[in-house]
N, C-alpha and C positions, 0 to 999 in steps of 0.2 A: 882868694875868698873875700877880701876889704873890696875886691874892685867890682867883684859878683855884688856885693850888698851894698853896693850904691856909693861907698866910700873911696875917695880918690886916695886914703892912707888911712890911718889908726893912728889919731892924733895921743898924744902922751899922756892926756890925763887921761883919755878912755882906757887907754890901755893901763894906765896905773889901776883903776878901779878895777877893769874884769881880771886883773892879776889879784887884786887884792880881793876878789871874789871868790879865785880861785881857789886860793889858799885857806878861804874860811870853808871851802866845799870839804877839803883834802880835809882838814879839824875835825870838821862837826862829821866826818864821812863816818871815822872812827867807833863813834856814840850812836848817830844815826844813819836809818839805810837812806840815804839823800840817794845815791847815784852809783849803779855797782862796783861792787868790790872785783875790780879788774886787774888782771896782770899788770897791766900798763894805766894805771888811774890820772894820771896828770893828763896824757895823749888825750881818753875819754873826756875830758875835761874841757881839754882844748877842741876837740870837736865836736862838742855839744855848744861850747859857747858859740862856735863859728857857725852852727847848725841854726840856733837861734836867731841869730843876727843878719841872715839871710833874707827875710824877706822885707828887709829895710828898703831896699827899690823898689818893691811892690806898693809903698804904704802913700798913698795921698795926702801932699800938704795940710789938706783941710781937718784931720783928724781931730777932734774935738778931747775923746775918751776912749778908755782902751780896756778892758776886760779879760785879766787872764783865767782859764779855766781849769781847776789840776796844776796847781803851782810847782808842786812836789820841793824836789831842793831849790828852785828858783831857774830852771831851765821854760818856758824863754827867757819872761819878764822880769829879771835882774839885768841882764844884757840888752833886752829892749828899751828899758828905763835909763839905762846908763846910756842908750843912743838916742833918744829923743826925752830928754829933759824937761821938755815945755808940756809933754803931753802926760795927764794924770791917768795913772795904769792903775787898775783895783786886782790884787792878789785874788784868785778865792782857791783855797786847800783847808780839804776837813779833817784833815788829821793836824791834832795840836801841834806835835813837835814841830812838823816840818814848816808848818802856818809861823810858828816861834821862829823858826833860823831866816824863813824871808825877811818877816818885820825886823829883826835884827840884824841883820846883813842889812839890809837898805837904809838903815839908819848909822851902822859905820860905814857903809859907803856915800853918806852924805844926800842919798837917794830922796829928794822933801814930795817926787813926785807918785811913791806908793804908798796905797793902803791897801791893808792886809786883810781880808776876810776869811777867819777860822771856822769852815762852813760846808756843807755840802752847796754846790750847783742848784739843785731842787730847791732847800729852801732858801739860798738868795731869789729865786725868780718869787717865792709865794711871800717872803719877808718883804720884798721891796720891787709889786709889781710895775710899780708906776719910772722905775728908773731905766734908761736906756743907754748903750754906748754907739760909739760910732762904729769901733771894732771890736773884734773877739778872736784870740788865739785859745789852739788845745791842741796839745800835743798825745798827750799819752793817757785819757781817762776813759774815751767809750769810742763806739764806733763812729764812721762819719754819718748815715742816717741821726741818730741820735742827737752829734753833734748839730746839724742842721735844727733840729728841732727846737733845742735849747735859744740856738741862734736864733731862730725865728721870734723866741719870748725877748729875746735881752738887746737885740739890735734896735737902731732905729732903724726907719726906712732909708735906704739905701746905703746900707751899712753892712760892712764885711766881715766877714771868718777866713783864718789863715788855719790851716791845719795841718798837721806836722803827723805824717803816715806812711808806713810800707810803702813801697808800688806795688800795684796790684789794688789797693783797698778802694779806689776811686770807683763812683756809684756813675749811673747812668739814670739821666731822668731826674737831676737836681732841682728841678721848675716845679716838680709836685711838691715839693717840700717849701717852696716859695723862692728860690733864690738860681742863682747863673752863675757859671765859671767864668771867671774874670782872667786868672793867669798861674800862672803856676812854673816850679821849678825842681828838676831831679836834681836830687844831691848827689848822685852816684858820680854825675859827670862832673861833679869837683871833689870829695871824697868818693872813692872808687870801693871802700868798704866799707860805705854808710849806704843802706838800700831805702832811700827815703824821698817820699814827693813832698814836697810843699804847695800849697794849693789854696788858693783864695776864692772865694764865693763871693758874690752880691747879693743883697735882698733884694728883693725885686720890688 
């Protein structure tokens, strides 16, 4: 899975942080619904992180800014931020608690490069029309039309969306929405019981 996302290993400090990530998931899972209460919660744990961190060989050097959308417990953008450190990711999750345990997780993970927004999607785009990123991930808030759309407000131009979906959910005709399939990756052919595409768009 390191070698899928572009990592020739899991150097030691990263792995110390999404361990110590882990651990405050398994915590707060207790109090809060972060991430289901599964038979096996550590395993889910482990391959949600590794689910995340997947499309680190997709991402282009140039990345400027990174916009997560649907933070929820911190699946992607706690594991994103802890792989690419130089790049400022913006949280946004509108439900308090869970908005609380990213900013707080990122700041005992030493994380200087997230900020957190306690907030619906909607109104960061009418809050702050004038801001843009380079990318945008969403794993689990709306569908991919929708998702597209949002993208269309918050990217710059030539600016991507990763999306983290079913197979099967993938749209045809992504150009009327403004944007193109760049590349994409099924998770199934590295977890065989995760039914999941990864998929990135361009703006056009």
């Amino acid at each position: 899975l390191a070698k899928a996302a572009g990592f020739e290993r899991l150097d030691d400090f990263l792995l110390d942080r999404l361990e110590r990530y882990a651990s405050a998931l398994v915590e707060a899972n207790q109090k809060i619904n972060l991430i289901s209460r599964s038979v096996n919660l550590p395993l889910e744990i482990e391959q949600q992180i590794a689910i995340s961190l997947l499309p680190v060989s997709l991402v282009p050097s140039r990345i400027r800014n990174w916009i997560d959308v649907g933070s929820g417990g911190g699946f992607p953008v706690i594991p994103l931020a802890c792989a690419f450190e130089s790049i400022p990711f913006t949280a946004v999750e509108q439900i308090a608690k869970k908005a609380y345990f990213v900013e707080r997780t990122a700041q005992e993970l030493g994380l200087k490069n997230v900020k957190v927004v306690a907030s619906s999607i909607e109104n960061v785009i009418v809050s702050d029309p004038d801001t843009r990123w380079d990318l945008m991930s969403i794993k689990a808030v709306t569908d991919i039309p929708e998702s597209l759309i949002w993208a269309g407000k918050l990217l710059n131009r030539g600016g991507m969306i990763v999306t983290y979906k079913p197979r099967g959910e993938e749209i045809e005709g992504v150009e009327k929405y403004g944007f193109e399939l760049v590349n994409s990756l099924d998770v199934k052919e590295l977890i065989d019981t995760i039914d999941v595409r990864i998929v990135m768009y361009k703006k056009s």
